[in-house]
C-alpha positions as CSV (number, residue, x, y, z in Angstrom):
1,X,0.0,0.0,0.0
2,X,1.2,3.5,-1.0
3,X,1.0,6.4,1.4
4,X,1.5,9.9,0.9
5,X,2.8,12.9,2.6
6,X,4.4,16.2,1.9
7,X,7.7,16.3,0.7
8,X,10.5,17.1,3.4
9,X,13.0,19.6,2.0
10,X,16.0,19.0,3.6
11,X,19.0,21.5,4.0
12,X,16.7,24.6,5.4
13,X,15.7,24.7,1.5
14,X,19.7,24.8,0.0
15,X,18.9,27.4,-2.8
16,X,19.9,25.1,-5.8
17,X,15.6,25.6,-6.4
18,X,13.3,27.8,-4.9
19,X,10.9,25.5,-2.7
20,X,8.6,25.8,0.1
21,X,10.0,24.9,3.4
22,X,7.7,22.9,6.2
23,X,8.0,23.6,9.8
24,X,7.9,20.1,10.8
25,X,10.9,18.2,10.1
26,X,9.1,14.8,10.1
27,X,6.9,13.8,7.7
28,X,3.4,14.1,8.1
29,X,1.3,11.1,7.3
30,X,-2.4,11.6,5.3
31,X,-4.2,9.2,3.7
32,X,-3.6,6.4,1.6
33,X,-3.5,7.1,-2.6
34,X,-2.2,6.1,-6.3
35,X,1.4,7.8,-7.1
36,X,-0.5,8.4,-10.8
37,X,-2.1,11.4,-9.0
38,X,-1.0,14.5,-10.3
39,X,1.0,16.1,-7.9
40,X,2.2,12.9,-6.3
41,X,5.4,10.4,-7.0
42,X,7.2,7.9,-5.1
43,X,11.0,7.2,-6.0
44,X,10.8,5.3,-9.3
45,X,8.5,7.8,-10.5
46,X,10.8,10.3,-9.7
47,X,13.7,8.7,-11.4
48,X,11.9,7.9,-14.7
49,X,10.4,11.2,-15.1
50,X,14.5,12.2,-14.4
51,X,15.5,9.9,-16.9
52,X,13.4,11.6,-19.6
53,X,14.3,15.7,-18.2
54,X,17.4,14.3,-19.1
55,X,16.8,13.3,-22.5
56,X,14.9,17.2,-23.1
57,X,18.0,18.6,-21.5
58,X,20.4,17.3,-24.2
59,X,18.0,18.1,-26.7
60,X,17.8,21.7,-26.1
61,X,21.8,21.4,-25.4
62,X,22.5,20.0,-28.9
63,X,20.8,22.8,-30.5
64,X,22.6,25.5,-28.3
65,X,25.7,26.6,-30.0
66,X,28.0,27.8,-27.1
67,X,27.0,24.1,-26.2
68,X,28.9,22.4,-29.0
69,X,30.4,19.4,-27.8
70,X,33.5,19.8,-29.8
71,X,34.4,23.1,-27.7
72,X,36.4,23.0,-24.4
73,X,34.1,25.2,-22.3
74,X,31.5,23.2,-23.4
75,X,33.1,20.1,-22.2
76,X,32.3,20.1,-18.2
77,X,28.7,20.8,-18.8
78,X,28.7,17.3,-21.5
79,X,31.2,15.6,-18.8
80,X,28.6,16.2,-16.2
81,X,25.1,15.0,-18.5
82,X,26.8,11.6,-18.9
83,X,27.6,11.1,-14.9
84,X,24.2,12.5,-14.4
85,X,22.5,9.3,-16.6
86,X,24.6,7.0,-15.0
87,X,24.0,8.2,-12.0
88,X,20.4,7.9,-12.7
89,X,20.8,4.3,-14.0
90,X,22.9,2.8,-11.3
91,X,19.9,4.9,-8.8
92,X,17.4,2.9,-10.9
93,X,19.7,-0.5,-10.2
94,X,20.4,0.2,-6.7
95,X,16.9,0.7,-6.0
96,X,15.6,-2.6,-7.5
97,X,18.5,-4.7,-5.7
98,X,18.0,-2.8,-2.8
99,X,21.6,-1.6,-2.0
100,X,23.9,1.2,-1.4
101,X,24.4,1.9,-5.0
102,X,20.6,3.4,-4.4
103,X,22.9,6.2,-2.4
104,X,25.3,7.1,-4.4
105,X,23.5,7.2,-7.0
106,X,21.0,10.1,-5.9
107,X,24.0,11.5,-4.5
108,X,26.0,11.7,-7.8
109,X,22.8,12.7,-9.8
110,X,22.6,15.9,-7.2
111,X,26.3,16.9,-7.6
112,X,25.7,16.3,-11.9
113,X,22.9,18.6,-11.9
114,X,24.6,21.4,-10.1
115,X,27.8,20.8,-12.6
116,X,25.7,21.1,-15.6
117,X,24.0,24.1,-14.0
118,X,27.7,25.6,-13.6
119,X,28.5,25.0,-17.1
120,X,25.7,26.3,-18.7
121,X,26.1,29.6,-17.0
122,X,29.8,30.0,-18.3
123,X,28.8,28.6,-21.3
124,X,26.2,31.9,-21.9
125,X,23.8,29.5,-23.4
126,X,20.3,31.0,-22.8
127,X,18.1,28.6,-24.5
128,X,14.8,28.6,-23.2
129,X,14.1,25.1,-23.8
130,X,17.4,24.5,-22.1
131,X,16.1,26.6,-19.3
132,X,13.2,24.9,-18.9
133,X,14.5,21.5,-19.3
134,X,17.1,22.1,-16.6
135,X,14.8,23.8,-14.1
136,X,12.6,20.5,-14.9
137,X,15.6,18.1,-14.7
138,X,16.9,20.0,-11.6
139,X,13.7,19.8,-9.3
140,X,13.0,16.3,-10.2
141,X,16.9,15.0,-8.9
142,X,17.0,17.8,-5.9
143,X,13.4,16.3,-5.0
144,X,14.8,13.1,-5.1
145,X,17.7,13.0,-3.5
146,X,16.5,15.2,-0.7
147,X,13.0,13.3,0.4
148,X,14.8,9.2,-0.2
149,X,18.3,9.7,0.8
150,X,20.3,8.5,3.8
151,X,19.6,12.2,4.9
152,X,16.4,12.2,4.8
153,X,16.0,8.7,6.6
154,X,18.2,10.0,9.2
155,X,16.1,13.1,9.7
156,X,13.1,10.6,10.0
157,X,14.7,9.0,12.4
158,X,15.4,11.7,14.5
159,X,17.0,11.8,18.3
160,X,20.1,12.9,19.3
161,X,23.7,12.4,17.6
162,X,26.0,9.7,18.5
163,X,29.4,10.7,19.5
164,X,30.6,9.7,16.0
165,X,28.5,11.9,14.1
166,X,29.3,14.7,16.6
167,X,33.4,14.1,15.6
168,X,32.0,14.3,11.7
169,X,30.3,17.3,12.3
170,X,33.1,18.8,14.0
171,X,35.5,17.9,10.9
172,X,32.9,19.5,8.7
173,X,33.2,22.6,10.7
174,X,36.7,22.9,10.9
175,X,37.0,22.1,6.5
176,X,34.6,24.8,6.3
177,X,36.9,27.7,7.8
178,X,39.9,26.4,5.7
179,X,37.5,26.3,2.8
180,X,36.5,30.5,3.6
181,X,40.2,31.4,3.8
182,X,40.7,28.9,-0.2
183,X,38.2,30.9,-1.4
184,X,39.5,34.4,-0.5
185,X,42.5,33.4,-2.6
186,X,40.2,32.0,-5.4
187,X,38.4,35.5,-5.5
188,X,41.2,37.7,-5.4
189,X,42.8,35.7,-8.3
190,X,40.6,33.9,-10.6
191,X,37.2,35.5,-10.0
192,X,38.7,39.4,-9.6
193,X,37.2,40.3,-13.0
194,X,34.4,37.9,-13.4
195,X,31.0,38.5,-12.2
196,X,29.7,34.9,-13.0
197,X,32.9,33.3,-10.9
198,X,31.9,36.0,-8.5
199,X,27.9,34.4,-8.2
200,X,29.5,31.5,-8.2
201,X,31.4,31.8,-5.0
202,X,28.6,33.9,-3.2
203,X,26.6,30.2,-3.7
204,X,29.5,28.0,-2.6
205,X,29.8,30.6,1.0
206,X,25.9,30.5,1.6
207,X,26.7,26.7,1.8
208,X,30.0,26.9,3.7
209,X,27.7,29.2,5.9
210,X,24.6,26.8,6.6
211,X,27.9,23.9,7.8
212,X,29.2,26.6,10.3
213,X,25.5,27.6,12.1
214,X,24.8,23.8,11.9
215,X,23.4,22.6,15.3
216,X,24.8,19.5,17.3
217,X,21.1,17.9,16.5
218,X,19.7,15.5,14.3
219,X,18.2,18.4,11.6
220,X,21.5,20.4,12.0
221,X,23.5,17.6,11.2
222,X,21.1,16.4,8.0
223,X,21.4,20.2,7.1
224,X,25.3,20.1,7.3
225,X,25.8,17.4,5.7
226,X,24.1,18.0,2.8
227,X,25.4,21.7,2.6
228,X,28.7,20.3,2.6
229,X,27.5,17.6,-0.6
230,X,26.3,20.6,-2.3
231,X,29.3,22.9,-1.6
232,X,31.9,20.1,-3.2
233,X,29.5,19.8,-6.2
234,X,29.3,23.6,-6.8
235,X,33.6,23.8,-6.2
236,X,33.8,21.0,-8.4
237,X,32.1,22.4,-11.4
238,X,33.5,26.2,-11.0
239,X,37.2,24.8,-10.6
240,X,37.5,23.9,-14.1
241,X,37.9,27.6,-14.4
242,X,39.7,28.3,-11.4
243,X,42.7,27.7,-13.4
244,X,46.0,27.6,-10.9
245,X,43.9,28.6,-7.8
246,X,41.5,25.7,-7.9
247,X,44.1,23.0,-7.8
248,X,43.2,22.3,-4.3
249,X,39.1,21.4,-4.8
250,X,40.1,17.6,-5.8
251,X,42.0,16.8,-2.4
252,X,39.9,18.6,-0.1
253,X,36.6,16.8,-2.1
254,X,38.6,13.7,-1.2
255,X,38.1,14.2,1.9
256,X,34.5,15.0,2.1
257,X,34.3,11.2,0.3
258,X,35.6,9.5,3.1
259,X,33.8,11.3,5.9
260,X,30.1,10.9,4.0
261,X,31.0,7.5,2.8
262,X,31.8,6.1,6.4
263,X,28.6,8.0,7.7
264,X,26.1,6.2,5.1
265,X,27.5,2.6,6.1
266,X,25.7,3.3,9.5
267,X,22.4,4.2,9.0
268,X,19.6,2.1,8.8
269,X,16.9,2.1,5.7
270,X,13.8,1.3,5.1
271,X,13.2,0.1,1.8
272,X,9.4,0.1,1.9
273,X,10.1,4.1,1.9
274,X,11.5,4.4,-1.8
275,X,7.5,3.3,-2.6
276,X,6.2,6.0,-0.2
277,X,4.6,8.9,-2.9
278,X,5.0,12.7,-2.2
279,X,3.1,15.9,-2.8
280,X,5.3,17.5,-5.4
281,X,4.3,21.3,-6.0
282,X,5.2,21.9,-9.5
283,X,5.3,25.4,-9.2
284,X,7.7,26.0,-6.7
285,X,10.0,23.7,-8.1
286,X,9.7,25.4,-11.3
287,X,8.6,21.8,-13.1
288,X,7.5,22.3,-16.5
289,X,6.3,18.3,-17.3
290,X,5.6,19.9,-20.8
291,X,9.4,19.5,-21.1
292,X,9.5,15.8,-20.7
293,X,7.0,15.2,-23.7
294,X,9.4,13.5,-25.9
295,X,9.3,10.9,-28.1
296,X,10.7,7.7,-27.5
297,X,12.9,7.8,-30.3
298,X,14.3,11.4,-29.1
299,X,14.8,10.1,-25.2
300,X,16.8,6.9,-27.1
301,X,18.8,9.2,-29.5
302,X,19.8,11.9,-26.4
303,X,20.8,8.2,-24.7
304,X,23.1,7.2,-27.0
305,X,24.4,9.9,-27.4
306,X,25.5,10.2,-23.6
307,X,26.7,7.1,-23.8
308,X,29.0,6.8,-27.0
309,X,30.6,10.2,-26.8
310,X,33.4,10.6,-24.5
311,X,34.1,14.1,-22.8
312,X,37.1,13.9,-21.4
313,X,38.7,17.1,-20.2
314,X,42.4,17.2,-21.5
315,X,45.3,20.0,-20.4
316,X,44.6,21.8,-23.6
317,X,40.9,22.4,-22.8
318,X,42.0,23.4,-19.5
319,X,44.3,25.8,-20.9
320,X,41.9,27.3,-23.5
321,X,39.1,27.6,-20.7
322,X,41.5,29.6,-18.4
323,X,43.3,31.3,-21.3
324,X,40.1,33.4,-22.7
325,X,40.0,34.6,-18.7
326,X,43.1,35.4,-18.6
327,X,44.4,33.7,-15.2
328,X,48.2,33.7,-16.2
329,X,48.7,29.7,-16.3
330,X,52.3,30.5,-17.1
331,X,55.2,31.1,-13.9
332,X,52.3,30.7,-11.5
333,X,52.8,28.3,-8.1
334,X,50.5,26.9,-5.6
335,X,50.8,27.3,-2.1
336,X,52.8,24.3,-1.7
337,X,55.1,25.7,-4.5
338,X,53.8,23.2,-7.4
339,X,54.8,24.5,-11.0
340,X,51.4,25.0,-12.4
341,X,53.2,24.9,-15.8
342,X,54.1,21.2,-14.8
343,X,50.8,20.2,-14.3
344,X,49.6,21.8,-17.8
345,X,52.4,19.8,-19.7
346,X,51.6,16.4,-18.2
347,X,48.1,14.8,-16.9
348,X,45.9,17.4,-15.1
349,X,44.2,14.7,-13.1
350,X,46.8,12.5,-12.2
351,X,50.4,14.8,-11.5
352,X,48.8,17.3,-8.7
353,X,46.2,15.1,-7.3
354,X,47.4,11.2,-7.6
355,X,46.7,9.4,-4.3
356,X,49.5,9.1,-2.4
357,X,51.9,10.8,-4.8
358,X,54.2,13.8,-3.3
359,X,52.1,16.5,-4.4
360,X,49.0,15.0,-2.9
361,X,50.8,15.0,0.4
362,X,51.9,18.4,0.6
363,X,48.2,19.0,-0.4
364,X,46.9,17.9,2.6
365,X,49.3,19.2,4.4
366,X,46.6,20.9,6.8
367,X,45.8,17.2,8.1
368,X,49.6,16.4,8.9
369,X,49.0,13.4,6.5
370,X,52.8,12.8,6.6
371,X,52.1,9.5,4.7
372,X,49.1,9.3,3.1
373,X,47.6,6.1,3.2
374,X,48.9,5.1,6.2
375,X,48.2,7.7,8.8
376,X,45.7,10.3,8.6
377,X,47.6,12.8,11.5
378,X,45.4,14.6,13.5
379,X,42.2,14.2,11.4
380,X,39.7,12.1,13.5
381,X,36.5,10.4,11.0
382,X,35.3,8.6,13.8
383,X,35.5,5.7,11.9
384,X,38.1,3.1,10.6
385,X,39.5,4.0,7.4
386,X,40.9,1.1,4.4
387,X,43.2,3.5,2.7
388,X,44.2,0.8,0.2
389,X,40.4,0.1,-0.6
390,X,39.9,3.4,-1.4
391,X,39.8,4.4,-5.0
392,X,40.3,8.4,-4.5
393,X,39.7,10.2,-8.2
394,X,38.2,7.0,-9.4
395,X,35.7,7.1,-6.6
396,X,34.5,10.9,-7.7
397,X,31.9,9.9,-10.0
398,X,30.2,7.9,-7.7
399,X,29.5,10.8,-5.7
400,X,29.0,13.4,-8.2
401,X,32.2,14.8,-8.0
């Protein structure tokens, strides 16, 4: 049997869509009804009706010219629309078997979302069908994610924290002043002259913000949590053009990883939830189901598509991206006095940021992570960490990173 109730926006409503909030944090039971009500979906609805926003959103994209595929500021936003189906399709999976993948895919389908969201605003493409499709595709994956998550079963769940979530809300706190004083730098350098960089870091402090007024209870550490999912997606998709000063986003989102990945392995879920249907209010989600009336032979082409195209981002897109804002790539050093110029001449993703590599350690130098892999210094997790079981960048997409 199917219940309904209103749907609980978590994260005191993050700002990634403009909703209603509720002043009850739990859910409030009413009567029993079909999910084919309009108005009303339960998590497989949700998913599918994803599943075809996506399909309108690269559409609209493939008629937007800043959107070309073949250009290197258009790269991130196509990057992030294939992670974003997957995402959806290992949600899909995850949900049938019943397993963690469930998780991480909503989570990864969140981060996507906000990527693509990044892109398109430095791509300058103002397509309204693009517009609508995304606000579409966006409410449907925040809805998502935010009423059938871990979060929101925790928040269910209510009560007081344990003493290990207290130690993981104190390590968010403590990332979230070092990430305040990364950000200065980022502003004064690669955002000095640009006013969407500028938006884009305004966003990024509102949720470094929410992670430092976050109460020691069960809604304030729901709230923090989230804020600090949403922060790493929004520093992921700005850092592409971040150039030099945003070659510190992959290590500290590395960390973020490990903390959220050891908090998910401990709470309980119900699985008779993900068939629970919502109240969805179209109109303050900005949902315009017009969007997702496709055709079945568009939703398989914009599949496809997704799926046999490959959008790596090389050095030389990296460059370009940077070079037309004029960040000085050349002579510049990081903190820890990496050659920027290095890292453009050999793999982006693998010189600076390769687990366990020399750079890496002096990266995380803040921890006193000496060795990395063997001793995390004076970070506590509150939880036992596999170092050798842990993937690091090839972990990223499965968080929406």
């Amino acid at each position: 049997m199917k219940h309904t109730f209103k749907a609980v926006l978590l994260a005191s409503c993050i700002g990634l869509v403009p909703v209603a909030c509720s002043a009850q944090s739990q859910p409030q039971q009413m009567a029993a009804v079909a999910t084919s009500q309009p108005g009303q979906m339960d998590a497989a609805e949700l998913i599918t009706r994803a599943q075809r926003a996506v399909g309108a959103v690269v559409r609209a994209a493939r008629a937007a010219p800043q959107l070309d595929s073949s250009k290197s500021e258009a790269k991130p936003f196509w990057k992030a629309m294939k992670e974003l189906n997957e995402a959806l399709d290992k949600a899909q999976t995850g949900m049938t078997l019943k397993d963690d993948t469930f998780f991480t895919g909503l989570a990864s389908a969140h981060g996507q979302v906000i990527q693509a969201d990044v892109a398109i605003t430095m791509s300058g493409a103002n397509n309204a069908a693009l517009t609508k499709a995304m606000q579409t595709l966006t409410g449907l994956v925040t809805t998502l994610d935010q009423n059938y998550s871990k979060e929101a079963a925790r928040l269910r769940k209510g009560g007081e924290l344990t003493k290990e979530e207290r130690r993981q809300l104190d390590e968010l706190k403590k990332q979230q002043k070092e990430i305040m004083a990364k950000l200065d730098q980022v502003e004064r350098n690669a955002a000095k002259n640009n006013k969407k960089m500028q938006e884009g870091i305004k966003k990024i402090r509102r949720e470094a913000e929410k992670i430092r007024r976050a109460g020691y209870t069960s809604s304030g550490f729901v709230d923090g949590f989230i804020a600090s999912r949403i922060m790493s997606s929004w520093m992921w998709g700005w850092h592409w053009w971040w150039g030099p000063w945003g070659a510190w986003c992959p290590g500290w989102i590395d960390i973020n990883i490990i903390i959220w990945d050891g908090w998910i392995d401990a709470v309980p879920y119900d699985w008779g939830y993900v068939d629970v249907a919502i109240d969805i209010d179209y109109v303050a989600l900005e949902l315009d189901m017009g969007t997702l009336d496709i055709s079945d032979a568009d939703l398989i082409a914009a599949d496809d598509y997704l799926i046999d195209q490959e959008f790596d981002i090389n050095d030389g897109d990296l460059v370009a991206m940077t070079d037309e804002l004029d960040l000085g790539w050349d002579d510049v050093q990081t903190q820890d006095g990496l050659d920027i110029q290095d890292m453009v001449e050999h793999n982006f993703e693998e010189v600076p940021f390769d687990m366990g590599s020399e750079a890496e350690i002096e990266s995380f130098e803040d921890y006193a992570m000496d060795d990395f892999g063997e001793d995390f210094g004076t970070m506590d997790l509150g939880f036992d960490f596999d170092a050798e079981s842990f993937d690091g960048f090839d972990d990223f997409g499965d968080y929406g990173y």
